[in-house]
N, C-alpha and C positions, 0 to 999 in steps of 0.2 A: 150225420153229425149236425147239431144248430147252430145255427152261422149268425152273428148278430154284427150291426153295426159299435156298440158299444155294451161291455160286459163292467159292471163293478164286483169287486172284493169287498165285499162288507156294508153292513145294511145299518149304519147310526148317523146321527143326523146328518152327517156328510154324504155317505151313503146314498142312504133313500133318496136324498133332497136331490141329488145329481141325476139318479134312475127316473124322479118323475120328469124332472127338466128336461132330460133327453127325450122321452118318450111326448112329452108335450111338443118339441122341434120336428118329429117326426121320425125317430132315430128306432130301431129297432133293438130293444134294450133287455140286459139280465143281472139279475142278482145275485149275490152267492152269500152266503151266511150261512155260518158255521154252526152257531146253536141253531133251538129248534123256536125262536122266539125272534124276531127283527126287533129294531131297535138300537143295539148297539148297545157299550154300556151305559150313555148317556138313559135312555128309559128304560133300563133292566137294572143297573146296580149303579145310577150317577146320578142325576138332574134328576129325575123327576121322581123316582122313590124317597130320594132326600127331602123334595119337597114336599112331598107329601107326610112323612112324620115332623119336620119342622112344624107344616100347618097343624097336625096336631099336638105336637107338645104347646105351641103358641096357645091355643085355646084352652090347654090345663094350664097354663103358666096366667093365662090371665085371668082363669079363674079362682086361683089360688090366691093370685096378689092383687088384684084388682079389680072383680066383681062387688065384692061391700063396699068399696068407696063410690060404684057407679050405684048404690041401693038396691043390689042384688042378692040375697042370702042363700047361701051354698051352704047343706048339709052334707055330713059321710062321704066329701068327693073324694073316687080313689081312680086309680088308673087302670084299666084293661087292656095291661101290655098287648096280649094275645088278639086282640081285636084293631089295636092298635097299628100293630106287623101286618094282617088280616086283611084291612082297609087298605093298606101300600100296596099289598100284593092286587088286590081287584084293579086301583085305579093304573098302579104297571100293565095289568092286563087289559085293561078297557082301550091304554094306547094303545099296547103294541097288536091288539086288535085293529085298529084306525090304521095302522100303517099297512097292515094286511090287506085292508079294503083299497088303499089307495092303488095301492101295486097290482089287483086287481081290475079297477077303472083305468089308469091307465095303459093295461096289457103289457106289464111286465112278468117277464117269463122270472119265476125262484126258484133258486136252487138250494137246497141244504147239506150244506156239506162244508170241507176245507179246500178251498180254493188257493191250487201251487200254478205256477208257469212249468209249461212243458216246453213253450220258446215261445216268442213276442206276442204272437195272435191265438196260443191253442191253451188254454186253463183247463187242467184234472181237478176234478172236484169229487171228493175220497168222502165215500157216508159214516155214517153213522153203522150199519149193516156191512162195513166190510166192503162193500162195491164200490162202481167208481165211472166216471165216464167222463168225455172230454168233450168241452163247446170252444167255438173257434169264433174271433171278433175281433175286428176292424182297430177301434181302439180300448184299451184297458185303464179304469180309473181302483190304483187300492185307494182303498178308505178303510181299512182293520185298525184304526186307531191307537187306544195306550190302555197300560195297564199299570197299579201301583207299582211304584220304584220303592226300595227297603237300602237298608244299610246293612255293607258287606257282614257283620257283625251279629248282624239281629236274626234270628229263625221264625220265618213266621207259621204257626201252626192251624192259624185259620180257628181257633178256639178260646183260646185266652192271649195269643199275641195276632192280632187281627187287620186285617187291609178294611178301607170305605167298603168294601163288597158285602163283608161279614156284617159290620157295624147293623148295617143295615135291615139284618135278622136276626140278630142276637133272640134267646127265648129267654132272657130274664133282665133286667135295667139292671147294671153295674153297681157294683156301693163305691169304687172308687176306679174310675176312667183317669188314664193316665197317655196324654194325647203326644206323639211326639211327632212335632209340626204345626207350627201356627198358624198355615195356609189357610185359604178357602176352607179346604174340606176338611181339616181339623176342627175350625172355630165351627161350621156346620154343624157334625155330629155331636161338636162336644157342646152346643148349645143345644140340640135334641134332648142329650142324658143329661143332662143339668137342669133343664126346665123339667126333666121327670124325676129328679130324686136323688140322683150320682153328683158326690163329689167328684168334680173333674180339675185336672192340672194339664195345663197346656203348655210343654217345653219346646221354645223355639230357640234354635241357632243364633238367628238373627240378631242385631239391635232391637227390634220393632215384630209386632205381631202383620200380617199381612204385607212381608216385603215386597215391594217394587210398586207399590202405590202410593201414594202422595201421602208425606208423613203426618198431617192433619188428620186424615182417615184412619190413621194404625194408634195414632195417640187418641181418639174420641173414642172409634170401638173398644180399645183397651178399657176403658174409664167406661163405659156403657156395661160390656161381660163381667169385670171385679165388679160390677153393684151385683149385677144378676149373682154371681156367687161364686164364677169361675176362677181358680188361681192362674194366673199365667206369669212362667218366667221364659225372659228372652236371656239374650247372649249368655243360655245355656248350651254346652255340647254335651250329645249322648255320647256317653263311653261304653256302657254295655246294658244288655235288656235280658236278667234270668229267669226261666221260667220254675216256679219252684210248684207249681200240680195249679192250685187254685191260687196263688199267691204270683204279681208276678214285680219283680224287685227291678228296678231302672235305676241308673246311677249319670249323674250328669255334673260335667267341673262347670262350673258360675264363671261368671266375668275375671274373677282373680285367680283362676282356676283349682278350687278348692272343689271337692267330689261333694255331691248333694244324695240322698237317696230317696227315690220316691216308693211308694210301697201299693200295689192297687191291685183289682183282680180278674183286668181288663187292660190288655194296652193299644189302643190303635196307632200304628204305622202311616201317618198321612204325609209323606216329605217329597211327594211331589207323584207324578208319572212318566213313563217310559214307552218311547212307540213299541209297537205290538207286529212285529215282522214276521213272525217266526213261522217257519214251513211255508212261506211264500215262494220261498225254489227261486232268490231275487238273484242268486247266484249263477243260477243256470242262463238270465237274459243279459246278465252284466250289467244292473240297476247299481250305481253307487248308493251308499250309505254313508257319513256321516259319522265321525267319532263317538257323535253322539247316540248314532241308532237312527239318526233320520234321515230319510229316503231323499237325496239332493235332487231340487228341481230350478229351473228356472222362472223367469215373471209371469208365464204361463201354466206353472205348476206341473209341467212339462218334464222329466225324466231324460236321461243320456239317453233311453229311447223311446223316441219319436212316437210313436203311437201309445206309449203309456204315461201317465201321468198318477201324482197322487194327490190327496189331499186331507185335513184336518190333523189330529195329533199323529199321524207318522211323517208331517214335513214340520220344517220351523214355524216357527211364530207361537201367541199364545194356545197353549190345549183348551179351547172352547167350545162347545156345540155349536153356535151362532158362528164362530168364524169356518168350522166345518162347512156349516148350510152355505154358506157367501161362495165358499170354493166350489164346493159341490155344483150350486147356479155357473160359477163362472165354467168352469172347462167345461159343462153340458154345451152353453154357448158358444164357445169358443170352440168345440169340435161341429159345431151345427155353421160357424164361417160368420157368427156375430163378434162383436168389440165389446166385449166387458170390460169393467175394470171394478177391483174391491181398492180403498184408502183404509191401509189396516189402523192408522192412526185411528181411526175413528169407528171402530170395531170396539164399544163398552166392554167393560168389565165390573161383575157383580156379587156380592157376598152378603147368602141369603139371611144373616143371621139376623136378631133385632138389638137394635134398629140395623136395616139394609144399608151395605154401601155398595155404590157404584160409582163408574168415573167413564169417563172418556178424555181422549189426546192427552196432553202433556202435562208432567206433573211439573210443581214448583221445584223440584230439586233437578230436572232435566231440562228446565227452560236456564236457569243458575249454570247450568254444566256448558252450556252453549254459547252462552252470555248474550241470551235473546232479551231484550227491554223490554218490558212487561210489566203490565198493574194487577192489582186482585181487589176483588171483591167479596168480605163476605157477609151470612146470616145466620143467627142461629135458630132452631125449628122453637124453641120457646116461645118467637117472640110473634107465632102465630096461635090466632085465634082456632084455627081445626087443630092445631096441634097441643093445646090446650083442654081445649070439648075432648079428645080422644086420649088424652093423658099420653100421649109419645111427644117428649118435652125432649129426648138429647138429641143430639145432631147438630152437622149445621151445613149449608154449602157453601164451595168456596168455586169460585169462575175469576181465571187469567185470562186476560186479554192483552194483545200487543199495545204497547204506550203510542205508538203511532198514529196505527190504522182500528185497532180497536174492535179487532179482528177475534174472536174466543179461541182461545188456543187449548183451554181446558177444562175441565168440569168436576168438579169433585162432590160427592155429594155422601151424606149419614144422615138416616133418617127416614121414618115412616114412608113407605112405599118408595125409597129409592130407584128399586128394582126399575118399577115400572116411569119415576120421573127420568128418568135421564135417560128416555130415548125422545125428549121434545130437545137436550142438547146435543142429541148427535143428530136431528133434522135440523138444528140450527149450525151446527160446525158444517153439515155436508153442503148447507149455502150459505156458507162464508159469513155469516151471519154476524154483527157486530154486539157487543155488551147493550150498547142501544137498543140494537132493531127489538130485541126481547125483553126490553123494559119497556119500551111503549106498546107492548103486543100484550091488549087486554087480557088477564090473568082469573078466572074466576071465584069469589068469594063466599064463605069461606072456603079456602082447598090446599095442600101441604104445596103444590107447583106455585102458590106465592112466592116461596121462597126463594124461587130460582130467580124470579122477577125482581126481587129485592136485593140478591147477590149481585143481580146486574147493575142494578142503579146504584148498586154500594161502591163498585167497580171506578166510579166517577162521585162516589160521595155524594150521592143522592136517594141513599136508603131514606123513607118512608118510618118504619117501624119499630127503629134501632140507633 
């Protein structure tokens, strides 16, 4: 039998990222993965196949509405769905190629299989072929992450009532996408098939599109997706989803509760995800679980037992890849006898749509719930010069800081490369870093990261540009 110091369940970014750590501490490490691809579904059916047709419907959307004004004349442009799907599928594979090699350089032992507890140290791992064997280790990290959550009500048949997984392959663009869920991965895909040709409606429960972010963010993208062409209605509830062959009929009571009906030939099911337990055998070591489905752990991500731990979407906190990778580093460390620690306050969050929003710590309506003092700052991306040149004109960012100490307690941002600005404000929240320190922290011109600099000094009424 192979005896390892530490063994994971499951290869996505929490995954992998914990196997190379260990292995880099010196830890004699395995992996178990149940398909025949690593990855997880963040780079098989999440994060990175999504971005990858975003970036291309982006490049037909701005050649459709925006090349002639930049003096570019575009004839006969049409879409090559199939080439489209084609390209997602290479560049899925070119990662989950990369993480192969990695697990390779660092001499981690894979396995492929379903990985159950047979008790605390000894994991069967059931093939694909019927067979089965069992490796035995030190400590156990699951990482099997989540999978689409649905409504008791709805059937999904993975063909015309559809999860993000499907979305993702479809072999023909919708004539009418009918999204129910205003999340993240709703506004996603349903800015995919809207930038290629599908009317899309976006029914959310909610007040507000992108609940539990900062209401400036959910009122701007809304007012950003209605130009692009998207319908979205909130404080709608689904009452029932019929499949009628190629027709599929949703019905949703409005704010006054009057039944609405939508008609489309496409519905995708985006209204959140659900950890991913299942056939873990959590019952045979006596792992609690969580009403919710999630695996209860302590500050060290640590399990009622002791040598097991889990991490990423099957314990609390946000379902992210990035807070995955953060866990996955921490207990590699923490089982190697170093002191980590993650601040999940300042663990972003981001919604790839256009224009991107992202945010970091605390929104204005939770610093309000606390009755924390605090000023804001904001800018809008107009009133920059790149953002101008490059025609991405909506957004704005907005930065809280304590009335005190003047300390950033938030960050909110909409807006041309979001994505990638607001990891200069979680380097600034992670040293305490004031609305100041980043207004005098030369800023390069022209570039969309003015903006943040301008949010700052607006913070104290000392915007520049506005």
């Amino acid at each position: 039998m192979n005896k390892y110091d530490v063994a994971i369940i499951g290869s996505g970014p929490g995954g992998y990222v914990a196997a190379i750590r260990c292995a880099q501490l010196g830890l004699k490490t395995a992996i178990i993965e149940k398909y025949n691809t690593l990855g997880g579904t963040c780079l098989n059916v999440g994060c990175i196949p999504s971005k990858a047709l975003l970036d291309s419907s982006h490049h037909y959307y701005d050649a459709t509405k925006h090349f002639e004004t930049h003096g570019i004349t575009v004839s006969g442009l049409s879409v090559n769905f199939q080439q489209m799907i084609a390209r997602k599928n290479e560049v899925v594979a070119q990662t989950s190629g990369g993480i192969n090699y990695l697990m390779d350089k660092n001499k981690i032992d894979m396995f492929q299989g379903v990985g159950s507890f047979s008790d605390t140290t000894h994991i069967l791992i059931s093939k694909a072929d019927g067979t089965s064997e069992t490796i035995e280790a030190s400590k156990i990290i699951i990482a099997t992450g989540s999978k689409p959550a649905s409504l008791p009500f709805i059937t999904i048949d993975k063909k015309r009532v559809i999860t993000s997984t499907e979305a993702l392959s479809l072999t023909e663009i919708p004539k009418h996408l009918i999204v129910i869920g205003g999340g993240v991965i709703g506004l996603e895909l349903g800015s995919v098939y809207s930038r290629l040709g599908s009317d899309v409606s976006v029914i959310e429960y909610m007040p507000n599109i992108t609940p539990g972010m900062d209401a400036m963010l959910s009122k701007e993208l809304q007012k950003s997706l209605k130009k692009q062409g998207l319908k979205i209605y909130t404080s709608h509830k689904v009452t029932s989803v019929e499949n009628k062959g190629k027709e599929i009929i949703v019905i949703a009571d409005d704010k006054k509760g009057n039944p609405v009906e939508f008609k489309g030939d496409y519905t995708l099911i985006s209204v959140g995800r659900k950890p991913f337990t299942e056939g873990l055998g959590l019952e045979k070591v006596g792992i609690k679980v969580s009403e919710r489905g999630q695996i209860e752990t302590n500050e060290h991500l640590q399990t009622n037992v002791s040598n097991i731990y889990a991490i990423g979407d099957v314990v609390k906190g946000a379902m992210l890849a990035h807070k995955a990778e953060e866990e996955g580093m921490l207990v590699a460390e923490l089982i190697a006898g170093q002191k980590p620690h993650i601040d999940y306050n300042l663990i972003p969050g981001v919604v790839y749509t256009w224009p991107e929003v992202a945010a970091v710590g605390k929104t204005e309506e939770q610093l309000k719930e606390v009755g924390v003092n605090y000023k804001s700052g904001t800018f809008a991306m107009r009133a920059l010069g790149r953002a101008r040149a490059s025609m991405d004109l909506d957004g704005q960012i907005k930065v809280l800081a304590d009335a005190e100490t003047d300390e950033i307690l938030g960050v909110h941002m909409i807006g041309a490369r979001a994505a990638d600005m607001i990891a200069e404000a979680v380097i600034a929240m992670e040293f305490r870093a004031s609305s100041e320190d980043v207004a005098r922290s030369s800023h390069a011109h022209p570039t969309f990261t003015e903006a943040f600099k301008e949010a700052c000094l607006a913070v104290n009424d000392r915007a520049i540009h506005s």
